[in-house]
C-alpha positions in Angstrom: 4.3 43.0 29.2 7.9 43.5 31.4 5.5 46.3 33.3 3.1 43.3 34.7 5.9 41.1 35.2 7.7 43.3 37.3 4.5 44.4 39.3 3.3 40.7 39.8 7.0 39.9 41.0 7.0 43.2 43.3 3.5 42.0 44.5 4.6 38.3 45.2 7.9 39.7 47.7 5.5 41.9 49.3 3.5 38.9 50.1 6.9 37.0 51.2 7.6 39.6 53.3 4.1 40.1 55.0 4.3 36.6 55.5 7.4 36.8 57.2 9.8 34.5 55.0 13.1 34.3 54.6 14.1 35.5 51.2 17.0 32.7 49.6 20.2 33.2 48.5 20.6 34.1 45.1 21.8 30.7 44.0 18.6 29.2 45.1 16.4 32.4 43.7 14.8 31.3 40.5 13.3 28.3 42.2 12.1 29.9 44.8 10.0 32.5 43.1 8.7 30.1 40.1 7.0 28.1 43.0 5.8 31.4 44.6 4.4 32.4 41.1 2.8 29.2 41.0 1.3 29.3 44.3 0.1 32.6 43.8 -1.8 31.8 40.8 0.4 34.0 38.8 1.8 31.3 36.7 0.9 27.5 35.5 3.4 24.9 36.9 5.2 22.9 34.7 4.1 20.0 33.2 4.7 16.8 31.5 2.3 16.7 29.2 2.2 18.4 26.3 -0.4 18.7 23.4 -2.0 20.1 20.7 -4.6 20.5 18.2 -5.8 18.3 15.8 -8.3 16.1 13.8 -9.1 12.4 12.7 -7.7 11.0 10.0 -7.7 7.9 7.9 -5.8 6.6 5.0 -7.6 6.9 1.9 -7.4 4.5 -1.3 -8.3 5.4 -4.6 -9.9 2.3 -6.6 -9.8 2.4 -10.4 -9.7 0.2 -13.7 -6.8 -0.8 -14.7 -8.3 -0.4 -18.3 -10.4 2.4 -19.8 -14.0 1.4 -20.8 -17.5 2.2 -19.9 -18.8 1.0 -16.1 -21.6 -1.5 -16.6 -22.0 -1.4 -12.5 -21.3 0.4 -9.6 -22.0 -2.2 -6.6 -21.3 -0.1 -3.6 -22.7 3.5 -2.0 -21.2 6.1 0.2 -20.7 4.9 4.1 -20.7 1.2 2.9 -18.4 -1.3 4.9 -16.6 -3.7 2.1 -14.8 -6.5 2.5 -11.1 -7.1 0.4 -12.0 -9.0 -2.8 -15.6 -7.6 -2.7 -16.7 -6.0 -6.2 -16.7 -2.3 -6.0 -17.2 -2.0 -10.2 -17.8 -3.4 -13.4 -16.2 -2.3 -16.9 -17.6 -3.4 -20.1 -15.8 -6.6 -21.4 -17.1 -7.6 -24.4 -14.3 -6.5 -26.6 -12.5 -8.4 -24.3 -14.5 -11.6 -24.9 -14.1 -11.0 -28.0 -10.5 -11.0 -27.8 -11.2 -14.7 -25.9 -12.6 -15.9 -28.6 -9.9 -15.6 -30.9 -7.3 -16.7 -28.3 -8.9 -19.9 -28.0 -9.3 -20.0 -31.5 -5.6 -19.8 -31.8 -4.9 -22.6 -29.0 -6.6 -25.0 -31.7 -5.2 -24.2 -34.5 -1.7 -24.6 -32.8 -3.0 -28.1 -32.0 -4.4 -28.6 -35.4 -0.7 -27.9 -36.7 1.1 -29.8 -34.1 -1.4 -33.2 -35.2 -0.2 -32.4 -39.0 2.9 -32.3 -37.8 2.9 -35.2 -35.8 1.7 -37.1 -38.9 4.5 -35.8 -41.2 7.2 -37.1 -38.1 5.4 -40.7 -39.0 5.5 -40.3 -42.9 9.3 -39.3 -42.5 9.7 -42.5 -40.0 8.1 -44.7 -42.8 10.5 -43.6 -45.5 13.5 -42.8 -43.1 13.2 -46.9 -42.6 12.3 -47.8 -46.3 15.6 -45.7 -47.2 17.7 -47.6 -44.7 16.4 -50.9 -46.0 17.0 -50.1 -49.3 20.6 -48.8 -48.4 21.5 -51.7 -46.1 20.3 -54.0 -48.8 22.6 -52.2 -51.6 25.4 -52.2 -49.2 25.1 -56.5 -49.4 25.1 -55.9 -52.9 27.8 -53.7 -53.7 30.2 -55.9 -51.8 29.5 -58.9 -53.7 29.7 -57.1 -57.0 26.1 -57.3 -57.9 25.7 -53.5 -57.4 26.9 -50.6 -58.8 28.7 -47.7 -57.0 26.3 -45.7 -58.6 23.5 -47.2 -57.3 25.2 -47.2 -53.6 25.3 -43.2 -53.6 21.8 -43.0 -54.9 20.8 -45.2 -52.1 23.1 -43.1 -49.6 21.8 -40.0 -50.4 18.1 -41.3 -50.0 18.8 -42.3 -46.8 20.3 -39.1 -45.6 17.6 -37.4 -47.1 14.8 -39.1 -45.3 17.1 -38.3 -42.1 16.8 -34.8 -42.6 13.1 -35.2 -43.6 12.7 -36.9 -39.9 14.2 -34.1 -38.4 12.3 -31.3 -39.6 9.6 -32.8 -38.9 10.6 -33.4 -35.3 11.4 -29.7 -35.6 7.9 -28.8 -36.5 6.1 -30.7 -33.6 8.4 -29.1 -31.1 7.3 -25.6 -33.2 3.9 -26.8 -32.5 4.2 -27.2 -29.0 5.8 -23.4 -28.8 2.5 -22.1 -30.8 0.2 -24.0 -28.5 2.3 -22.5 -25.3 1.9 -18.8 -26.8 -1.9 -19.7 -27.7 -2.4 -20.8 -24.4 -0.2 -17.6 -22.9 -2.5 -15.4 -25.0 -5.6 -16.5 -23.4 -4.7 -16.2 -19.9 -3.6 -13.0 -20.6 -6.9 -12.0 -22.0 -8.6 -14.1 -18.9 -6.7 -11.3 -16.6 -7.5 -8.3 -18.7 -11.3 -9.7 -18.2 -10.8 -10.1 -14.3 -8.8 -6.6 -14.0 -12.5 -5.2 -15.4 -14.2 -6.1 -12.1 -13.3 -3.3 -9.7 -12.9 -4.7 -6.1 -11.7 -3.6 -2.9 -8.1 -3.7 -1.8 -8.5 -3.7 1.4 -11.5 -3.5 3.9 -12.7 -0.6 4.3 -15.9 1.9 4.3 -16.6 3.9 1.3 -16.0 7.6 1.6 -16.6 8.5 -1.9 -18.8 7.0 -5.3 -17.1 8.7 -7.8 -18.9 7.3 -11.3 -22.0 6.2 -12.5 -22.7 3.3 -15.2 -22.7 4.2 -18.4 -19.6 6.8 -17.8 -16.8 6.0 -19.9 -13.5 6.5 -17.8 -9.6 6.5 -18.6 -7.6 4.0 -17.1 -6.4 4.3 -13.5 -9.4 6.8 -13.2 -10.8 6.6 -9.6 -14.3 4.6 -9.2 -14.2 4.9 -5.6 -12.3 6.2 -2.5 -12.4 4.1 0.7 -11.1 4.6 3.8 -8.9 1.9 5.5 -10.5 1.6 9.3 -7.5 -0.5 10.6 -5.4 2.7 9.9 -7.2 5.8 11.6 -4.0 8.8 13.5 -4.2 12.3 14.4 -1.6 14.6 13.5 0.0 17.2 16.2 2.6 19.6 15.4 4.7 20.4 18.5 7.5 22.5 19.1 11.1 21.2 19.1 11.8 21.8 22.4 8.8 18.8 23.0 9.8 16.6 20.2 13.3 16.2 21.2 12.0 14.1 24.2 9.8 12.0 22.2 10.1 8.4 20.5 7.8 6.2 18.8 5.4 3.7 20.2 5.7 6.4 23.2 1.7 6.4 24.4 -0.4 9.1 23.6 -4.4 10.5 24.4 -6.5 11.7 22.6 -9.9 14.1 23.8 -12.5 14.6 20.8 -14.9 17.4 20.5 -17.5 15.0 20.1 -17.3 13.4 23.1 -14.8 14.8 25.5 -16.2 12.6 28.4 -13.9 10.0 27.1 -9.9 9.8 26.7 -8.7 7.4 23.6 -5.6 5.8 24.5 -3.0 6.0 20.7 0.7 5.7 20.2 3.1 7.5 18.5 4.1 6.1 15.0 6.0 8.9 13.1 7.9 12.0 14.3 8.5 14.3 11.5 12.3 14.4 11.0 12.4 18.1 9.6 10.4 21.1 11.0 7.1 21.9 9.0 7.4 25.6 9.6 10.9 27.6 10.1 11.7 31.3 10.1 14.0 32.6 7.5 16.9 32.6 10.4 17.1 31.0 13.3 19.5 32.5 15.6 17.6 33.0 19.2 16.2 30.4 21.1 13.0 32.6 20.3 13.0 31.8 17.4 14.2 28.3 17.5 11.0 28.0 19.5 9.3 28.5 16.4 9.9 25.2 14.9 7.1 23.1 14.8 7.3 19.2 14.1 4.7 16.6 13.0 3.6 14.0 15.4 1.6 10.9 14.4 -0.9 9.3 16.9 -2.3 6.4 15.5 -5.2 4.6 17.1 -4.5 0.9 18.5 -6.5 -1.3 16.0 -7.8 -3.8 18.4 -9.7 -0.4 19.4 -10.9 0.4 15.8 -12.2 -2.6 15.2 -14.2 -2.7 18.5 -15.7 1.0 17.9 -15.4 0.5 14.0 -19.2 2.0 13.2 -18.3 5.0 15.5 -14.9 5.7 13.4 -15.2 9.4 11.6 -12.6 11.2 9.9 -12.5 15.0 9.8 -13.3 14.8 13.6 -11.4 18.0 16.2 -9.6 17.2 19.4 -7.1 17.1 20.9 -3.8 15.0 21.5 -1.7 14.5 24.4 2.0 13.3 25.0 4.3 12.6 27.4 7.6 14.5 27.5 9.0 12.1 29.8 8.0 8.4 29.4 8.7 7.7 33.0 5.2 10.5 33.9 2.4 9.2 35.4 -0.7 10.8 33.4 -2.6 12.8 35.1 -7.0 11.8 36.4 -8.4 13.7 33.7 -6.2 11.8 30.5 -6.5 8.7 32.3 -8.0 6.1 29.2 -11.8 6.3 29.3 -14.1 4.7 26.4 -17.4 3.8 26.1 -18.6 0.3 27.5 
């Protein structure tokens, strides 16, 4: 490899000379002979571009249950578009309704007990005032002599009895109204264990996977369906450090697809990697610290995706492009180009 150098460098001052040029000083050397190696074809110029290999991608969400149970229905197939809310699955739910059942059941027999105990509040109000008659009236008595004191604590202690008697059953309505609030609690609770049994869609999406059948019986949190969120479609690069360095996100970016390499996406960047994916044991010579390699997230503008959302594929090869100065004009051929 230094034998070819040294032969194409011999071959290039031979040229010089023939030509009749002036050789430079040897402060302004190296540039002189990297554009002579350029010229000559013996070397690529330098560049502001750089890229790299790499494929589609989308984000991927699992869609399960939240409770375990045998599917009833699968409502979707593989390459379907679905809307958020849209019902992807159906789990058998009627143990739950069951559960309903006796819920409701419950709210009206907290209601039942907080009628009985409205009616013992107006039984204890009835005697509450027959004891204070009856004590206000002894009271006359006893202070005209016509009563004895015996008969005044009887009458005292009556009254203070239906007092308490008033307030416990007070007590017990108020209990009532606690029952009928847990009743109630209880049966929206089993209203969202009923809803949480239809599947649907997080997000909007296309189905990438049909993972279950009716009639399987799954574990909770157990995957009915993968989709694949169009809105967030990238393509990972992994450039060396001496690229990254000059990079920032929201930079632009291109992207050239196998597929259809007559056209240039436009992307931008969204995530730089802040730690090298692959490192030598040690790095000691700018060799090797040439070696580091660093992730590099394009992601796809989604006005775009949802414009060219049926042609959207994951898993397709390109390539992507970025600009190691932000100020560099990009170049004919990575000028943006798309389909009309």
């Amino acid at each position: 490899m230094i034998r070819t150098k040294q032969v194409s460098l011999t071959r290039a001052l031979l040229v010089c000379t023939c030509l009749g040029a002036t050789l430079p000083t040897a402060a302004a050397a190296g540039g002189f002979f990297d554009d002579l190696l350029v010229r000559l074809g013996l070397r690529e110029a330098e560049t502001a571009i750089a890229s790299s290999n790499g494929r589609i991608e989308a984000q991927s969400v699992d869609v399960a249950p939240k409770y375990a149970g045998r599917i009833t229905e699968v409502d979707v197939h593989e390459g379907q578009i679905v809307e958020a809310g849209e019902v992807i699955a159906k789990i058998d739910d009627r143990s739950y309704q069951a559960q309903l059942l006796a819920a409701e059941a419950s709210v009206l027999q907290a209601k039942a007990a907080k009628e009985q105990a409205q009616a013992a509040v107006t039984q204890a109000q009835s005697a509450l005032s027959v004891a204070q008659t009856t004590y206000d009236r002894t009271v006359t008595l006893h202070a005209e002599g016509h009563a004895a004191q015996s008969v005044l604590d009887d009458v005292t202690n009556a009254l203070e009895t239906a007092k308490a008697a008033l307030a416990a059953a007070q007590a017990q309505v108020s209990n009532g109204d606690a029952l009928i609030a847990a009743a109630e609690a209880s049966v929206e609770q089993v209203k969202v264990a009923l809803d949480d049994l239809t599947v649907r869609a997080p997000l909007r999406g296309r189905v990438e996977y049909r993972l279950h059948e009716p009639g399987e019986v799954i574990a909770a949190g157990t995957p009915v369906a993968t989709l694949l969120d169009l809105t967030d479609v990238y393509m990972n690069l992994y450039l060396p450090a001496t690229v990254v360095g000059t990079l920032a996100s929201n930079d632009e970016a291109r992207m050239i697809l196998d597929p259809i390499p007559q056209y240039v996406v436009p992307a931008k960047i969204t995530f730089i990697a802040p730690e090298a994916q692959f490192t030598p044991k040690s790095v000691e010579t700018q060799e090797e610290r040439e070696q580091l390699v660093f992730r590099v997230k394009l992601t796809i503008p989604k006005e775009l995706l949802e414009k060219f959302e049926d042609q959207v594929k994951v898993g397709v090869r390109g390539i992507g492009y970025v600009r190691t100065r932000p100020d560099a004009e990009w170049p004919a051929n990575l000028q943006v180009k798309l389909p009309q």
